[in-house]
Backbone as JSON, one array per atom type, in Angstrom:
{
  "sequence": "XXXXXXXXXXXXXXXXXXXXXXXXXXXXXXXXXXXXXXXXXXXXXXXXXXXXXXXXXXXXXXXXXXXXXXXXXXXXXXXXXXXXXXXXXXXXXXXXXXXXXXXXXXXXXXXXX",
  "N": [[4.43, -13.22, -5.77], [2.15, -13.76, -4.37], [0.06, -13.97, -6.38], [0.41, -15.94, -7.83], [0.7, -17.95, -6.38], [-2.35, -17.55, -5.55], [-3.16, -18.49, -8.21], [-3.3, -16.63, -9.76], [-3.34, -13.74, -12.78], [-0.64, -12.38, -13.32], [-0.34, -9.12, -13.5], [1.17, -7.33, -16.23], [2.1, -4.04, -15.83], [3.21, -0.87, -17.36], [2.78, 1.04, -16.16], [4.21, 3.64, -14.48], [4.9, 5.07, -11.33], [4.94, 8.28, -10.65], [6.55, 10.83, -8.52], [7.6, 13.65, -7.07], [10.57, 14.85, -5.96], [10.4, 15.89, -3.14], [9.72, 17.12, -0.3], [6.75, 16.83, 1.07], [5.75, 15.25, -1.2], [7.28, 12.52, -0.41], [6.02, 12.37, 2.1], [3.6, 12.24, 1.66], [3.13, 9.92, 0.22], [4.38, 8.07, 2.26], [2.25, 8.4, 3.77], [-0.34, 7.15, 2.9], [1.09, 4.5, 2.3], [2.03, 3.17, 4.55], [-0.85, 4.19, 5.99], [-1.74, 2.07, 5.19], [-1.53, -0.16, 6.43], [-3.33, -0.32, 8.79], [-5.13, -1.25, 7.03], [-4.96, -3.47, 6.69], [-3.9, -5.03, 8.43], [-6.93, -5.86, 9.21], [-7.94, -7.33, 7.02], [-5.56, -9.42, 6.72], [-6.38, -10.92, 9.13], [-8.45, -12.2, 7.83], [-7.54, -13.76, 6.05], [-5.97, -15.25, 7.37], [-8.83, -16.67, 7.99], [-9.23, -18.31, 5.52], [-7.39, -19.64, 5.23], [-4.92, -18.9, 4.11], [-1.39, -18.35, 4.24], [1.79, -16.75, 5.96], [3.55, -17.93, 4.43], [2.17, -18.95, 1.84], [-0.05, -17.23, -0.15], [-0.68, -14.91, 1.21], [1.85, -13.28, 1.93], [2.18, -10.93, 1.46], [0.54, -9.29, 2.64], [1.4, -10.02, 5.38], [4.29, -9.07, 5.48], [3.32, -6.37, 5.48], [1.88, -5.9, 7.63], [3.62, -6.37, 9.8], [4.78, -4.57, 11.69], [3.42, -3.18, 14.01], [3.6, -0.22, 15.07], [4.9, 0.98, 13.18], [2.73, 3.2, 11.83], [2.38, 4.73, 13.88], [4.5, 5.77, 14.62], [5.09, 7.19, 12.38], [2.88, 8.91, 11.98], [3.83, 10.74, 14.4], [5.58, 11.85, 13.42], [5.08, 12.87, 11.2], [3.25, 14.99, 12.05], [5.39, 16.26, 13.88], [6.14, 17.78, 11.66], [7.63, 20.77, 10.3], [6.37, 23.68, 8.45], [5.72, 22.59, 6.18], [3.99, 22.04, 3.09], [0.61, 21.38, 3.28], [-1.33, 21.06, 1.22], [0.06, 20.11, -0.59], [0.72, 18.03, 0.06], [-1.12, 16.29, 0.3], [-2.0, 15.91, -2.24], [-0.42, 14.52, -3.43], [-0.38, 11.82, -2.1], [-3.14, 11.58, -2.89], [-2.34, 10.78, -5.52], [-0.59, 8.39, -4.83], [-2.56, 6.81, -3.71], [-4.63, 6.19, -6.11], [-2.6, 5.22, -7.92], [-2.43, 3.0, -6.52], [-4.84, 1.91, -6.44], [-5.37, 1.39, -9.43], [-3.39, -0.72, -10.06], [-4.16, -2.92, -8.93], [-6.35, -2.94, -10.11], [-5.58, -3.62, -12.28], [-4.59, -6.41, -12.03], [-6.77, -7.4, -11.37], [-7.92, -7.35, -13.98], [-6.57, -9.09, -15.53], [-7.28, -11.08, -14.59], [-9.53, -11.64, -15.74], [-9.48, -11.17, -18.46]],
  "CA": [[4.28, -14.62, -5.44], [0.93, -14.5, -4.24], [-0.81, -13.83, -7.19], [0.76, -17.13, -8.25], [-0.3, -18.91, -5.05], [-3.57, -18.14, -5.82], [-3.53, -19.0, -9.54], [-4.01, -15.21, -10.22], [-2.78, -13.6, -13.36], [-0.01, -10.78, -12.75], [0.28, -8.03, -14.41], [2.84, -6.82, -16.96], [2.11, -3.03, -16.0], [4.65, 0.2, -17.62], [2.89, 2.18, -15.21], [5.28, 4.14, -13.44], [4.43, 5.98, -9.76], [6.44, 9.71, -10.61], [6.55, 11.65, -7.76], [8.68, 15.18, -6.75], [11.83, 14.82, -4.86], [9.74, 17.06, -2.25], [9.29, 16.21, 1.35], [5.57, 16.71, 0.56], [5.46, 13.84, -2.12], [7.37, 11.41, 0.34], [5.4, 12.36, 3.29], [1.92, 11.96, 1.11], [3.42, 8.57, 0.14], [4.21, 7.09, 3.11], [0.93, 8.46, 4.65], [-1.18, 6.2, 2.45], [1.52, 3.32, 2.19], [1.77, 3.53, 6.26], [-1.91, 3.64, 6.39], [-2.66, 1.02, 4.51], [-1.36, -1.28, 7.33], [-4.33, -0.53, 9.69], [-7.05, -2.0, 6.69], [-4.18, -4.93, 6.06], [-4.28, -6.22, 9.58], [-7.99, -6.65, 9.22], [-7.61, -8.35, 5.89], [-4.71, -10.22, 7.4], [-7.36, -12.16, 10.01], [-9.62, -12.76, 6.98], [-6.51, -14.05, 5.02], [-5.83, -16.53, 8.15], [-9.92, -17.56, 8.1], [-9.04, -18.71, 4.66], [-6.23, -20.73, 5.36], [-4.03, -18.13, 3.41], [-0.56, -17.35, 5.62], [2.76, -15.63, 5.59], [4.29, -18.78, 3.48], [1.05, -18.91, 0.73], [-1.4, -16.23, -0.67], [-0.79, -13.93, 2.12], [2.8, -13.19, 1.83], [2.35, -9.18, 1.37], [-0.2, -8.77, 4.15], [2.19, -10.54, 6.23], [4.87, -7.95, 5.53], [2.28, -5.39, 5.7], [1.49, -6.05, 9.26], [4.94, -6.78, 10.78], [5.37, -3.63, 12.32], [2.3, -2.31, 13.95], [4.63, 0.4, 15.29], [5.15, 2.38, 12.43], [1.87, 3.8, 11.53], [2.13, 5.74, 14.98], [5.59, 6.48, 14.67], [4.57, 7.88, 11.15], [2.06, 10.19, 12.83], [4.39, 11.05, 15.46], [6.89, 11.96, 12.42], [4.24, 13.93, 10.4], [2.58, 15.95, 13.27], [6.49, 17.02, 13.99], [6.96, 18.14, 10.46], [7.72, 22.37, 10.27], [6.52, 24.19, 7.26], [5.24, 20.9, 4.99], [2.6, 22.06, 2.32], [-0.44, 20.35, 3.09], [-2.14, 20.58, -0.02], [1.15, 19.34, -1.99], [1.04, 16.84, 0.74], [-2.69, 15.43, 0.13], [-2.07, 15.33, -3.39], [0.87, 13.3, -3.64], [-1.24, 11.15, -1.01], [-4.37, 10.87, -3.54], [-1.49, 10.21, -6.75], [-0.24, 7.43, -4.49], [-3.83, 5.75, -3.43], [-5.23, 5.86, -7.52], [-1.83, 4.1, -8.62], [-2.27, 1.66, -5.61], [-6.09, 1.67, -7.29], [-5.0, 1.05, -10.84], [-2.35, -1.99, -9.54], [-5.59, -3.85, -8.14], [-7.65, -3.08, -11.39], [-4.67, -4.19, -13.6], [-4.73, -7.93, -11.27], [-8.71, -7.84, -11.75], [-8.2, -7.87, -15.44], [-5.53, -9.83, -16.27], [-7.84, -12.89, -14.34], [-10.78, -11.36, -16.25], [-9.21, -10.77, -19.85]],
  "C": [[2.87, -14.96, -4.99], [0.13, -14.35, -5.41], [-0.4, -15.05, -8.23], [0.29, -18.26, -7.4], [-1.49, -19.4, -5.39], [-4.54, -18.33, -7.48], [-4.28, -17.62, -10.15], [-3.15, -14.39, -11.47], [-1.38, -12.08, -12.67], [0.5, -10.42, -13.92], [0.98, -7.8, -15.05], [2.73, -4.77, -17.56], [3.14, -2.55, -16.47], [4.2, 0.92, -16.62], [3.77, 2.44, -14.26], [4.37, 5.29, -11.88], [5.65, 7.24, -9.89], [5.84, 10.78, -9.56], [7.73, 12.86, -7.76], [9.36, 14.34, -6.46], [11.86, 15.82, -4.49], [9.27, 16.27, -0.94], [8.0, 16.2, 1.5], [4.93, 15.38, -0.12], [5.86, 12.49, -1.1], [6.14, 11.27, 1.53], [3.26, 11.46, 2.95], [2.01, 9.98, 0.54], [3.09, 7.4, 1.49], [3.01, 7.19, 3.88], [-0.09, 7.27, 4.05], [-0.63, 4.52, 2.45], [1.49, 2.76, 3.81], [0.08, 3.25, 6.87], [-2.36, 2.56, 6.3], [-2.42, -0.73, 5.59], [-2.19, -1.73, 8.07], [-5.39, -1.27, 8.44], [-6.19, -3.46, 6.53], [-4.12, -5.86, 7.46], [-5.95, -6.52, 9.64], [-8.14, -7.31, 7.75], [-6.67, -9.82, 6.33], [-5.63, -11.44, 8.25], [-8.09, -12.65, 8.8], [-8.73, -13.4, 6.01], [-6.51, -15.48, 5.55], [-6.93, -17.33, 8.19], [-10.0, -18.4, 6.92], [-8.16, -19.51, 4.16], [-5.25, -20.02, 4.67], [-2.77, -17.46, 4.84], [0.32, -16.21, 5.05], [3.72, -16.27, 4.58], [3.2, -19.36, 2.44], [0.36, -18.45, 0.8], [-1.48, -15.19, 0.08], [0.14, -13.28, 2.69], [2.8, -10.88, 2.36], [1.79, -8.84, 2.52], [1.09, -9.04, 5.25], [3.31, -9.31, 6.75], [4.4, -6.71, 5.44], [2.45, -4.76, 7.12], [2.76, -6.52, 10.18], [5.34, -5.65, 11.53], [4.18, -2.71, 12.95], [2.59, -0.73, 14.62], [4.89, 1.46, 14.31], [4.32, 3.19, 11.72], [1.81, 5.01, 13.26], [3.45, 6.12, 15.05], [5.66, 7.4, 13.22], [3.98, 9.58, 11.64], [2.77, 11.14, 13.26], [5.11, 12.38, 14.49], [6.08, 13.29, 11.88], [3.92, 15.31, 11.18], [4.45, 17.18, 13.88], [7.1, 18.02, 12.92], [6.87, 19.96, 10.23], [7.28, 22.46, 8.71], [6.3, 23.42, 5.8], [3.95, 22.08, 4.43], [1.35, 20.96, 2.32], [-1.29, 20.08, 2.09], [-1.7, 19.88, -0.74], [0.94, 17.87, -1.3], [-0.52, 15.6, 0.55], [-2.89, 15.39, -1.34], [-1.18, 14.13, -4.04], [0.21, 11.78, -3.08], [-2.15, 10.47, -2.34], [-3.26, 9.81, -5.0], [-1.45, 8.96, -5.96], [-1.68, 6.49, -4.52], [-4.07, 5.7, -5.05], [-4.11, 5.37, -7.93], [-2.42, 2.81, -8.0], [-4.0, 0.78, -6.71], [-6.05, 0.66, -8.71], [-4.11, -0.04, -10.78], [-3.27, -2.88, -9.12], [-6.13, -4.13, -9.45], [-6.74, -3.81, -12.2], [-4.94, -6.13, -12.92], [-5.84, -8.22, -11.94], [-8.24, -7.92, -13.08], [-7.38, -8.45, -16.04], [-6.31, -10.96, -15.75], [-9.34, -12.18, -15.46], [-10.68, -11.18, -18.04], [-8.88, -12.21, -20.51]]
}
């Protein structure tokens, strides 16, 4: 909906996001989806300097940032975790950020194509 708001084309990706069904792959998931809350509340203020809220253009941030709570209960979660592969776990991590990457670039060129 916001990429309609702001008169932005959207996508008609196939890309799919295939991960394990490995506590590794989730954990590397939610670490980046989880993070991504701390750069979305400072986007979020620069959303509001733009007159963009939680009912036009700024819908996702909105639900982004509703919980500032679970990026430290994340932590909390991770730091508890026995016996996790950290390498499986920082790759699943990077897979997740270069889709999130490639979901941005696909936006950019559907207003650019």
């Amino acid at each position: 909906m916001d990429c309609c708001d702001l008169q932005l084309g959207v996508p008609q990706s196939g890309d799919a996001l295939e991960l394990r069904d490995q506590t590794e792959d989730y954990l590397g998931a939610f670490y980046v989806l989880e993070g991504s809350s701390l750069g979305a509340a400072v986007l979020w203020k620069r959303a509001h300097a733009l007159g963009l809220n939680a009912e036009f253009g700024a819908r996702h941030l909105a639900l982004q940032t509703s919980d500032r709570a679970n990026w430290p209960a994340f932590q909390r979660h991770l730091e508890a975790c026995e016996d996790v592969n950290v390498d499986a776990l920082n790759i699943a991590a990077e897979k997740v950020f270069a889709f999130a990457l490639r979901v941005a670039e696909d936006v950019e060129n559907v207003d650019q194509g």
